[in-house]
N, C-alpha and C positions, 0 to 999 in steps of 0.2 A: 504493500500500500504506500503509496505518494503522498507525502504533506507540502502543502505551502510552507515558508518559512515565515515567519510572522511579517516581517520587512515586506516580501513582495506579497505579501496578502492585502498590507495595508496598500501598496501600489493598486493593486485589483480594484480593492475596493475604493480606495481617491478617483480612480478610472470611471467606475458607474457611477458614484456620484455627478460628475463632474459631466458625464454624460447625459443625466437626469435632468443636469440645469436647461439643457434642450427641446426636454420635452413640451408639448405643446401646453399654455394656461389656460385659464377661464376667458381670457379676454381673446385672445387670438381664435377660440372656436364659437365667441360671439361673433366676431368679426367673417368669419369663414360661414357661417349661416346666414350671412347675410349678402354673400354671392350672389348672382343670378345664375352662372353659367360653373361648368364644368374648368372651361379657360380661363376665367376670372380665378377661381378659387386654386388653381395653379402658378398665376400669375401673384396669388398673393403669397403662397408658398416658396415661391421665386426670390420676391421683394422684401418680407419681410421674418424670414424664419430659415432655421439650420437648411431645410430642404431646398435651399440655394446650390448644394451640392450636385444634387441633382434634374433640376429644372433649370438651370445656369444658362443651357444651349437651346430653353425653348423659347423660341419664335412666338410673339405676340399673336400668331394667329391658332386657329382656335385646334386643342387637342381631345383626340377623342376617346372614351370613357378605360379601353382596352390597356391605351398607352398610359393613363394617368393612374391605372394601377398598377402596371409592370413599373412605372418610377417610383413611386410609396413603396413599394414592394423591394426593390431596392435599397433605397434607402435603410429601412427596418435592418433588412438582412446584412447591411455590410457593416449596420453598428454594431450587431448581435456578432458577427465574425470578430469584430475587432476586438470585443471581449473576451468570445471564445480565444482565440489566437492568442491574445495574452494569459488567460489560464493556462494553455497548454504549452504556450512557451515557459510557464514557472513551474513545469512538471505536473499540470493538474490535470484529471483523467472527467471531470466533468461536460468539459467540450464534447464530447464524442455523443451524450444524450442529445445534445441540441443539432449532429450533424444527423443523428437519428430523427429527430424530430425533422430536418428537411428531407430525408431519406422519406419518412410519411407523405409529406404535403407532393414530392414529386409521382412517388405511387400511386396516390388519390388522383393526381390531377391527368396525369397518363391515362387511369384508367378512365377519368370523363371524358377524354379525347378520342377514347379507342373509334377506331372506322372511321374517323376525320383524315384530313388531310396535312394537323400539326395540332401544337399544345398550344397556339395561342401564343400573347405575349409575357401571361404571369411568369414563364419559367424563365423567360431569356435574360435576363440581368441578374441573376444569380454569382454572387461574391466567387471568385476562384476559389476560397478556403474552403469553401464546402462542398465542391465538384473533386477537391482534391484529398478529400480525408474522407468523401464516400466511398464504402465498397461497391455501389450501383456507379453501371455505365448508361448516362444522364441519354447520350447519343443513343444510344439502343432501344431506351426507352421510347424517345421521340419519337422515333420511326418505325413502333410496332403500332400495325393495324386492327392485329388481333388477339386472341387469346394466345395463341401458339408462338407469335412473333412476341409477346411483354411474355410468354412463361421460359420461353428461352434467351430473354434480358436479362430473366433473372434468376439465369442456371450457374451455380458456381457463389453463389451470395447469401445469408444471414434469411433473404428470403423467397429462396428458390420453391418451398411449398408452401405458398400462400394460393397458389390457384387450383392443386390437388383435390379439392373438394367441389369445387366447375368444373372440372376438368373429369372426375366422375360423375356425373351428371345433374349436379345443385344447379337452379336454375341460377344465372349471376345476374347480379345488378353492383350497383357503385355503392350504395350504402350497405349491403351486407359485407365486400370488400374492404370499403372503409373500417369496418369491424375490427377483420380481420386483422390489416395492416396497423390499427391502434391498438391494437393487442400485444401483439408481435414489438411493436416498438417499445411500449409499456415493460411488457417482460423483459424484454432486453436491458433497458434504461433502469429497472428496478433493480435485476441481476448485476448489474456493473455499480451502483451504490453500495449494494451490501458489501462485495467486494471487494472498494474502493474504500469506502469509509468506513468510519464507527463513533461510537459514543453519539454526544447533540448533532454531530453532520450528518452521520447519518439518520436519525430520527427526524431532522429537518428535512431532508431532502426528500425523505420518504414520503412525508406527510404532503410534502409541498405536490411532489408528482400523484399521490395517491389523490390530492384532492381537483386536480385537473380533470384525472382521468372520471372519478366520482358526477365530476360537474356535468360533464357527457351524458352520464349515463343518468341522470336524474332529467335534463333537458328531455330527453329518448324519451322516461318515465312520465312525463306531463303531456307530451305529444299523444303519445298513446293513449292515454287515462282523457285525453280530452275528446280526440276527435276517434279512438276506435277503443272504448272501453271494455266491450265485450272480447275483444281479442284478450287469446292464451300468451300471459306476459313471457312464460316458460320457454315460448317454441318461438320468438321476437326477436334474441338473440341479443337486446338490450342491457342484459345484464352478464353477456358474455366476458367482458373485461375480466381478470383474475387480480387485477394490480388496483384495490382498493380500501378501503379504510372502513365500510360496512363488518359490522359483522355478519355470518353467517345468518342470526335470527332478524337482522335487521333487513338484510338482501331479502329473508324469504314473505318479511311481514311490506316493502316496497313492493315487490312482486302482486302480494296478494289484497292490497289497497283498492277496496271498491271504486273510488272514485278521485279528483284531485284533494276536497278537503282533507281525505283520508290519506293520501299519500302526504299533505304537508303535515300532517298531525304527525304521520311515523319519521317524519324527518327532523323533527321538531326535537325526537330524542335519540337522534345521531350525534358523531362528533360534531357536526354541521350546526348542529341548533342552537349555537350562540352566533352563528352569521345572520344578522340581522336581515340584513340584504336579500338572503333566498325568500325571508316571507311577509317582504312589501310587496306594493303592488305594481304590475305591471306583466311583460310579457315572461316565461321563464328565462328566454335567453340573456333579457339583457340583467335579470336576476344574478343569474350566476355569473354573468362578467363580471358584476359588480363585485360581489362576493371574491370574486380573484382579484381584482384592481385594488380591493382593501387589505389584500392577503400580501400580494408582493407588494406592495408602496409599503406597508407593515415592516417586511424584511426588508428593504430595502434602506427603510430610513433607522432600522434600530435594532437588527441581526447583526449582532456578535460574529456569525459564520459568515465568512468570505463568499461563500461558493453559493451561501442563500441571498446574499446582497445583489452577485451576478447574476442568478434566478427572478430576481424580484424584478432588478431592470431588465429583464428577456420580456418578463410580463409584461410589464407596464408598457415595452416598447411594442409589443405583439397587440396589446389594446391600441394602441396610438393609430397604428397601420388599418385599423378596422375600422374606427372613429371615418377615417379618411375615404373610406373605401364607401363607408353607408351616406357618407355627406354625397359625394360624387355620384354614387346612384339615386340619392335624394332629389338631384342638380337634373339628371337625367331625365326622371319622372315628372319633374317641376312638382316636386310636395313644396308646399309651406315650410316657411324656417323649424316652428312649434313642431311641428311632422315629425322633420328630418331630426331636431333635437330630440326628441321622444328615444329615437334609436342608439344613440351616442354612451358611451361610459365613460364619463370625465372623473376629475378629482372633486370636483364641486360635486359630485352628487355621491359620496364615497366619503 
């Protein structure tokens, strides 16, 4: 097992700080809701915020929804590297979850592309640090059309049987995939904690991935409980994750919740049920974002452990990219500013 040495810990951690000071305020996502257009709200990204970096070269005329999230998208990813990269340059083995976690978003996203004619622009501005410490060949991915062309992208790799169960005749689609492939990452990134660490890093780190992974799976749990309640939760697959913080009686009494009251009532006395945030009001998704954005800004501002401080800002910068993405398609639709704020997870509301 690998330790920071206290000296470059506190480097790591001055690092995110100092990173954070970047993150977008309450005044700036005032200001950005009150865009008209998709090009306005890049131009102000341009003008007056970090994301000068990457809007530098655009052109006053107007860009379209595609490209303005392949540049956030960017952005997000090459500060998340730059972390990563300095953890792993001061011997730290936690970087390798987060090239996992892009190893996830590029398998998810390949596989909504499948029978197209490319992935679009989400993938192409991808930091070199993460194309070069994946075990996936990104190329190979791109260019399978089919089941047979992505199951043999990913012969030789961590996830060469992920499509063994379509492949014997499970009807496929993307969301029981995605299961799959957060599963598989999950196991993986839990397996290499234990590990790696021990004592409070790893209690922390455990907790912290166990409750991402949890947050999933309770969203899954409100979808279902709302719009097909009579479905068999058992045979859903929603509760397929293995990497979480339920206990067993807890998992089976979530499962067996007649309806949503009754599922918030069993959550109510999970570890979860002093997150305030899962049981205001509004949609679940942006519940449980909130519920993380209070979790990592938490660690971020007042974790002791190095490696949860870098956690915390992955979070909060992985919220930030989202914020941007829902404004942008708010811009899109032409919703009202109130609309588009509805959907948003800031600090001001955390």
């Amino acid at each position: 097992m690998k330790k920071i040495a206290s000296l470059s810990a506190g480097a790591l951690t001055a690092k995110a700080h100092a990173m954070y000071g970047e993150i977008l305020g309450d005044d700036a996502y005032r200001e950005m809701l009150g865009c008209h257009s998709i090009s306005e709200l890049a131009a102000f990204l341009r003008d007056r915020t970090a994301y000068a970096s990457v809007f530098s070269d655009l052109a006053r005329a107007r860009i379209h929804r595609a490209r303005f999230e392949a540049l956030v998208r960017k952005y997000s990813m090459t500060r998340i590297a730059s972390l990563a990269a300095a953890e792993k340059a001061l011997g730290g083995s936690l970087y390798k979850t987060l090239i996992m976690d892009y190893d996830a978003e590029l398998l998810i996203t390949c596989a909504e592309y499948l029978g197209s004619e490319g992935v679009g622009e989400s993938m192409q501005f991808v930091p070199d640090f993460f194309r070069r410490n994946s075990e996936l060949d990104a190329e190979a991915l791109y260019r399978a059309r089919n089941m047979d062309e992505m199951d043999a992208a990913l012969e030789g790799t961590p996830y060469e049987r992920l499509l063994d169960g379509f492949r014997a005749g499970a009807p496929f689609s993307v969301r029981a995939y995605e299961l799959l492939v957060d599963e598989c990452v999950n196991t993986r990134s839990e397996a290499l904690i234990r590990e790696q660490y021990t004592g409070e890093t790893r209690k922390a780190l455990l907790a912290h991935l166990r409750m991402r992974a949890d947050m999933k799976t309770v969203e899954s749990l409100y979808r279902m409980k709302t719009y097909y309640p009579q479905a068999d939760m058992r045979r859903t697959g929603v509760l397929s994750n293995t990497v979480t913080a339920f206990t067993p009686t807890e998992r089976n009494a979530l499962l067996e919740s007649a309806d949503v009251p009754a599922l918030t009532e069993t959550l109510r006395h999970t570890v979860y049920g002093k997150a305030a945030a899962l049981f205001s009001d509004g949609v679940i998704e942006h519940k449980t974002g909130e519920a993380q954005l209070l979790a990592c800004t938490h660690a971020l501002r007042y974790s002791t452990v190095p490696q949860m401080v870098l956690m915390g800002f992955v979070g909060i910068q992985q919220n930030e990219m989202h914020n941007l993405i829902h404004i942008a398609e708010g811009l899109r639709y032409g919703l009202a500013p109130e609309e588009i704020g509805a959907f948003l997870v800031t600090r001001a509301r955390v």
